[in-house]
TILUMVO-195822 format. One record per atom (N, C-alpha, C, CB): residue in three letters; x negated, y negated, z negated. Coordinates in pm, whole numbers, plus 32768, in hexadecimal, padded with zeros to 4 digits. Glycine has a CB too. Layout:
BEGIN
ALAXYZ ...
END
This chain:
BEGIN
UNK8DA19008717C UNK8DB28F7D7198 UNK8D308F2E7180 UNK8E238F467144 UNK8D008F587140 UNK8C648F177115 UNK8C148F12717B UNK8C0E8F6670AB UNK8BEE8F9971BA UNK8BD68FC6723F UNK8BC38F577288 UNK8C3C90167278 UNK8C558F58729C UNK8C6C8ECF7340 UNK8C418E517303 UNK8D3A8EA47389 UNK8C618E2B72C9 UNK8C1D8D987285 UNK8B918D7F72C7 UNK8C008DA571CD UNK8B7B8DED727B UNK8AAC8DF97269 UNK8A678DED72F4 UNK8A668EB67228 UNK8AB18E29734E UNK8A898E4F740D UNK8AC48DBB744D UNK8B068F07746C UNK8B068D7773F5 UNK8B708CF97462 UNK8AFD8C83741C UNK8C688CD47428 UNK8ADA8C6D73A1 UNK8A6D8C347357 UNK89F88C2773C5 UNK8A448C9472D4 UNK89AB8C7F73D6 UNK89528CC87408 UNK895E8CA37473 UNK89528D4073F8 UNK89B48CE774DC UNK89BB8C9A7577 UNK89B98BF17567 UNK8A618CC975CF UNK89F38BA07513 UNK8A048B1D751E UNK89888AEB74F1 UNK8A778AEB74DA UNK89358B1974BF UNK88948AFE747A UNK885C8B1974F9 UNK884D8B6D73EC UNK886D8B677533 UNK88228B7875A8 UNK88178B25764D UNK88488BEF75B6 UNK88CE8B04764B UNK88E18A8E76C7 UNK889D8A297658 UNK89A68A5D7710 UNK88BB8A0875FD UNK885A896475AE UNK87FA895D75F6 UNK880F89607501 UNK878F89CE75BC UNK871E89C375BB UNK86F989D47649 UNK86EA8A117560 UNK872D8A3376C4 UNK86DA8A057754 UNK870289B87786 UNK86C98A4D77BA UNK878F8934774F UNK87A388AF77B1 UNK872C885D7780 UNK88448851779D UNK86F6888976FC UNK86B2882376BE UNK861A88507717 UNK86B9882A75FE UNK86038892771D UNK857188BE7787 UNK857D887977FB UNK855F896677BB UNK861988B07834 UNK86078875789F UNK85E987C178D0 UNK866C88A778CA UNK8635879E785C UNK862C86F2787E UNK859586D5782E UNK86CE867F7827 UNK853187117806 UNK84E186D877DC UNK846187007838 UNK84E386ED7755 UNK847F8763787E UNK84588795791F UNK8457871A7990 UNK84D4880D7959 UNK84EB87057992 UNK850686A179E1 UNK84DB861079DF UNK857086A379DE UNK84D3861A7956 UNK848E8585791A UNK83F485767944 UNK8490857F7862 UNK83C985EA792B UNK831C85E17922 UNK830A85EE79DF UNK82BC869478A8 UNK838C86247A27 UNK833886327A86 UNK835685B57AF0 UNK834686C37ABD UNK83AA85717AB9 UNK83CF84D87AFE UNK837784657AB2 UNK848484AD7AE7 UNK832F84867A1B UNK82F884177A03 UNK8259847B7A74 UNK82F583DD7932 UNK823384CC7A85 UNK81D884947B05 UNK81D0847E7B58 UNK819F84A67B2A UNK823F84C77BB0 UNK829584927C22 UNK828F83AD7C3E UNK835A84DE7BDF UNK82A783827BE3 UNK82A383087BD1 UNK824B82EB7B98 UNK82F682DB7BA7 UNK81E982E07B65 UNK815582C67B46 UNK80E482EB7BAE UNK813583127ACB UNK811C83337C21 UNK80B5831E7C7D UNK810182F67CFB UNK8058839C7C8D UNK814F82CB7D14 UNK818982757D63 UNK815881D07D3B UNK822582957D54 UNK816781DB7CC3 UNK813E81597C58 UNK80B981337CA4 UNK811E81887B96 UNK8077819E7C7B UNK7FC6817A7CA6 UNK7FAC815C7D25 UNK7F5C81F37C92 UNK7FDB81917D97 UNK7FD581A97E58 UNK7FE381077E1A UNK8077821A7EEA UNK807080E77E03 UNK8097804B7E29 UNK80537FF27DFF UNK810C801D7E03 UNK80457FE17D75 UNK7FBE7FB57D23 UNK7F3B7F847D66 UNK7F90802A7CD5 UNK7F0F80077DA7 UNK7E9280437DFF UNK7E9A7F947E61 UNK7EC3810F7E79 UNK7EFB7FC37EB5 UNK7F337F8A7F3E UNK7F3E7ED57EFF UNK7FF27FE97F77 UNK7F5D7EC97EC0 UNK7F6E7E517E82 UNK7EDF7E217E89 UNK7FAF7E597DF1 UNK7E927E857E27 UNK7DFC7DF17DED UNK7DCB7DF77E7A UNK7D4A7E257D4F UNK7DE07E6A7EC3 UNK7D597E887F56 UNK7D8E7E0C7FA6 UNK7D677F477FD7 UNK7E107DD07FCB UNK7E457D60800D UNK7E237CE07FEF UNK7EBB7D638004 UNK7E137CEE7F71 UNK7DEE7C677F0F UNK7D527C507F0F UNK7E217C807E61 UNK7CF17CB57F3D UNK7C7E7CC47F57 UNK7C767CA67FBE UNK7C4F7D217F44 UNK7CB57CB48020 UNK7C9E7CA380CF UNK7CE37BF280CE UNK7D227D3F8151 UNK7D317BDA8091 UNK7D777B55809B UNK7CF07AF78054 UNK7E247B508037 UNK7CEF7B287FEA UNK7C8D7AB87FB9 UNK7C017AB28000 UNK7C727ACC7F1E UNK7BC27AFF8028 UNK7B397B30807E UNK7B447AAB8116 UNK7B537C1380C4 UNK7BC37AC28156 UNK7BAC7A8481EF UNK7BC579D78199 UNK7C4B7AC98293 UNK7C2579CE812D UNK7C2E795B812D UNK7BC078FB80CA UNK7CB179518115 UNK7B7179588084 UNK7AD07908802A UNK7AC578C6806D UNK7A397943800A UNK7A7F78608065 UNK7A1178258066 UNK7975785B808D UNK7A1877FE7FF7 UNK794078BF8024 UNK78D878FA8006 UNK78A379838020 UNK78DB78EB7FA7 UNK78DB79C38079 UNK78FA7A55809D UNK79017A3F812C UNK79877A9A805C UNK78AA7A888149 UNK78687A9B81ED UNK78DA7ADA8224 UNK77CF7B068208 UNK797E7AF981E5 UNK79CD7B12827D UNK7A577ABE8243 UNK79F17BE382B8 UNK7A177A43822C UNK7A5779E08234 UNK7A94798382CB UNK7A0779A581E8 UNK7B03798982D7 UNK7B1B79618387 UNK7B8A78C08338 UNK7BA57A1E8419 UNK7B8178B082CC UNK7BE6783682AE UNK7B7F77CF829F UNK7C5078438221 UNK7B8D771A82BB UNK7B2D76BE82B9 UNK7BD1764D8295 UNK7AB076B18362 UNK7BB676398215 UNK7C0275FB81FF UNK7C89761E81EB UNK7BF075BC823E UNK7CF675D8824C UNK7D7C75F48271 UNK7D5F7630831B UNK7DE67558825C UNK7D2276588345 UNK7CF4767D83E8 UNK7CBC770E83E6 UNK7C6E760C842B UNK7CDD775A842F UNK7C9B77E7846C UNK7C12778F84A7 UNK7D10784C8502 UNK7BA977E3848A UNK7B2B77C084C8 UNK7B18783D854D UNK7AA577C48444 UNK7B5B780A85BD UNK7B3D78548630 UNK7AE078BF8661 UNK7B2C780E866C UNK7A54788F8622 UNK79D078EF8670 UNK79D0792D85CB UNK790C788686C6 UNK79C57932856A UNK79D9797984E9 UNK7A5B7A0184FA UNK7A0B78F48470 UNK7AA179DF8533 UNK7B3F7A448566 UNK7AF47A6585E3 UNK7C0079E2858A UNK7ABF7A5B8635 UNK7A697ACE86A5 UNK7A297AFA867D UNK7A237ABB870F UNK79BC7AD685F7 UNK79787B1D85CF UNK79667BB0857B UNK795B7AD885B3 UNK7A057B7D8545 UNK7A3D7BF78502 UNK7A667C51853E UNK7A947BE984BA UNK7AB27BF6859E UNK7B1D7C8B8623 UNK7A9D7CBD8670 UNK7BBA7C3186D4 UNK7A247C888655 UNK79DD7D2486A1 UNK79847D6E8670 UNK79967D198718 UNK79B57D5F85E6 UNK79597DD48584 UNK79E37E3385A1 UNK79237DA384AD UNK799A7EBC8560 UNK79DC7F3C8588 UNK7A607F23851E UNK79707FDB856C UNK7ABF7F9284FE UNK7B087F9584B5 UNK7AEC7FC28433 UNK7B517FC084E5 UNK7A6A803D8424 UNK7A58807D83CB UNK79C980388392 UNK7A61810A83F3 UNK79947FD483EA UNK793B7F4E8373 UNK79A07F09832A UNK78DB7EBB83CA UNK79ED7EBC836C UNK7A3B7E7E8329 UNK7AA17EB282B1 UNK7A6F7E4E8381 UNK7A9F7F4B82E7 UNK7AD07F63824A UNK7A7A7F7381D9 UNK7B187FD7823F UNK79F27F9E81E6 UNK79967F8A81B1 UNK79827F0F8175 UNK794F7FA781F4 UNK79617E8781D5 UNK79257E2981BC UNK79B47DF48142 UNK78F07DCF8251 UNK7A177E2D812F UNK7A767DDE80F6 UNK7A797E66806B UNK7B187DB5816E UNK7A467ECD806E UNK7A407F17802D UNK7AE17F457FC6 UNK79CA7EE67FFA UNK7B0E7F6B805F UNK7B9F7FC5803E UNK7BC2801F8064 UNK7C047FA18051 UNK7C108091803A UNK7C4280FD8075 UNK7CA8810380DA UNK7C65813E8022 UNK7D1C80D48094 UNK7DA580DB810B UNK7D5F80918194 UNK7E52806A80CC UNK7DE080AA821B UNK7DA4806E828B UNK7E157FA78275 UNK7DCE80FA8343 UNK7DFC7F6D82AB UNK7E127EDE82C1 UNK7E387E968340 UNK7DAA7EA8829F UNK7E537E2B8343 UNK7E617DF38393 UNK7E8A7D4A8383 UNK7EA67E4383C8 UNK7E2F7D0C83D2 UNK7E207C6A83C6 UNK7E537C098442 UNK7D807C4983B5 UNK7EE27BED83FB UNK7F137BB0849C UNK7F1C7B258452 UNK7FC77BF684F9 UNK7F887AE084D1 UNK7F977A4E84B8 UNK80267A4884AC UNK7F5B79E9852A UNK807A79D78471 UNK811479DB84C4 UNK811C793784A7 UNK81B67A53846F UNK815E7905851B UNK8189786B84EA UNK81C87828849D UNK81B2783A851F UNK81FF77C98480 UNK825E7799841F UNK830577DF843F UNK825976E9842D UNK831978188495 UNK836F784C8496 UNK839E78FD847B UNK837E781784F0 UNK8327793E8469 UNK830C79BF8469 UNK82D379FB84D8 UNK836E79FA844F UNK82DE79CF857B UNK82CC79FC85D1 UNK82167A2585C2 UNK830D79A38635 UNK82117AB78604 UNK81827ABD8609 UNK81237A96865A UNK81687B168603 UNK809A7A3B8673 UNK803379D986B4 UNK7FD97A4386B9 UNK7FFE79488663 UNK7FC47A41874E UNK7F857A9D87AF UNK7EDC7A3D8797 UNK7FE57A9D8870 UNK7E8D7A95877A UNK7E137A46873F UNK7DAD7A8287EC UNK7DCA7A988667 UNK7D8F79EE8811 UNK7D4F79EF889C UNK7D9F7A158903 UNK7CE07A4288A3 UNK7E087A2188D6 UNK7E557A63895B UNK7E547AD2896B UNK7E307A4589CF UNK7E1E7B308949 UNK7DC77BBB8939 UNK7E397C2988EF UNK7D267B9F88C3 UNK7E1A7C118882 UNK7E467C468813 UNK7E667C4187AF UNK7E2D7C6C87FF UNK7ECC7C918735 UNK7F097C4986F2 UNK7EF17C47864C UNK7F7C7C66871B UNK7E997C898632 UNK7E3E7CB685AE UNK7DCC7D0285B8 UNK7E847D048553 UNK7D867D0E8533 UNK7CF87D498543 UNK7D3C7D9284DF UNK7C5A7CF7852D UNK7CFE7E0C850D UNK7D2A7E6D849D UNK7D3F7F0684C0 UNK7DAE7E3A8467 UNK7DAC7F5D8497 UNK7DA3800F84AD UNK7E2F7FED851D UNK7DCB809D83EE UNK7DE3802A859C UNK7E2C804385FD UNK7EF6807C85D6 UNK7DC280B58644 UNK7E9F80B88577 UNK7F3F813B8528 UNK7FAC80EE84DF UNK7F0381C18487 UNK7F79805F84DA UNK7FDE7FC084B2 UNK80427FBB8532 UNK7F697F0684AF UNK80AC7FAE8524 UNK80FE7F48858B UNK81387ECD855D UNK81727F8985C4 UNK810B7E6B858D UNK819C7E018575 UNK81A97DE985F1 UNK81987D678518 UNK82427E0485E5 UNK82AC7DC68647 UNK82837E1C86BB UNK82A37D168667 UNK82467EBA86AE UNK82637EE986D4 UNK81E47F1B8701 UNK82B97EC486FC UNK81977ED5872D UNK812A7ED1875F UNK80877EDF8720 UNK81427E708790 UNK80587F508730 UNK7FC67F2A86CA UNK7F927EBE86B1 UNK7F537F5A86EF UNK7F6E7ECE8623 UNK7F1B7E8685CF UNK7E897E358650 UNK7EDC7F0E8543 UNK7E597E97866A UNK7DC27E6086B1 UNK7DD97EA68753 UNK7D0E7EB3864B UNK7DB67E3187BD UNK7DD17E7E8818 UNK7D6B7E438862 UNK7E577E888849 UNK7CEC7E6F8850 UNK7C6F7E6188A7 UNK7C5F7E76891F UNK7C1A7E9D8886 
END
C-alpha cells in the first residue's frame, strides 16, 4: 500500500510541475509576442507624428502649411520629389501617405490629378496613395 501512494504522489508532482512550465512558456512567449507588436505600432506612431509635424512647421523645407492654407506650389514641390527622397528627406522607415479630406471626411483630389504623395502600396478608398 505504500507502494501506490508513493507512484500516485509522484505522477501528481509531475502534472504540477509541467502545467507550471507550460504557462510560464506561454507567458514568456506572449509577453514577446506583445512587446513587438508594441514597438511596429509605437514605430508607426512617432514616424506619422514626424511626417505630420515636418509638412505643417513653419521652419522645415517640406513644409506645404502657410498659416491655416495649403501653400499650392510648396505641395507641387513635394509631389515631385521621388518617393524614396521623401522618405529620406523626412527620415523614416515605414511607407506613408499624405492626403487631404474635407470637413466632412470625403477625400480632396489635390490638382485634380491625384490623391496623396506617398507609397503607391497605400490605398484610400481604394485607390493608390500617389498616382503620377
Amino acid at each position: 500500500m505504500v507502494n501506490i501512494k508513493k507512484k500516485s504522489q509522484s505522477w501528481s508532482i509531475d502534472i504540477a510541475l509541467g502545467v507550471i512550465i507550460f504557462m510560464i512558456a506561454f507567458f514568456i512567449f506572449y509577453g514577446f509576442l506583445g512587446a513587438n507588436s508594441d514597438t511596429k505600432v509605437g514605430a508607426l506612431r512617432r514616424e506619422a507624428s514626424t511626417v505630420s509635424q515636418e509638412i505643417a512647421s513653419q521652419e522645415t523645407l517640406l513644409s506645404i502649411i502657410d498659416g491655416n492654407e495649403v501653400n499650392v506650389s510648396k505641395l507641387n514641390e513635394l509631389k515631385n520629389l521621388s518617393y524614396e527622397e521623401l522618405k529620406r528627406m523626412f527620415r523614416i522607415e515605414n511607407d506613408f501617405c499624405i492626403y487631404f479630406e474635407d470637413d466632412r471626411g470625403y477625400l480632396v483630389l489635390i490638382n485634380n490629378s491625384y490623391k496623396g504623395i506617398g507609397s503607391s502600396a497605400i490605398n484610400i478608398s481604394g485607390t493608390p496613395c500617389s498616382q503620377k
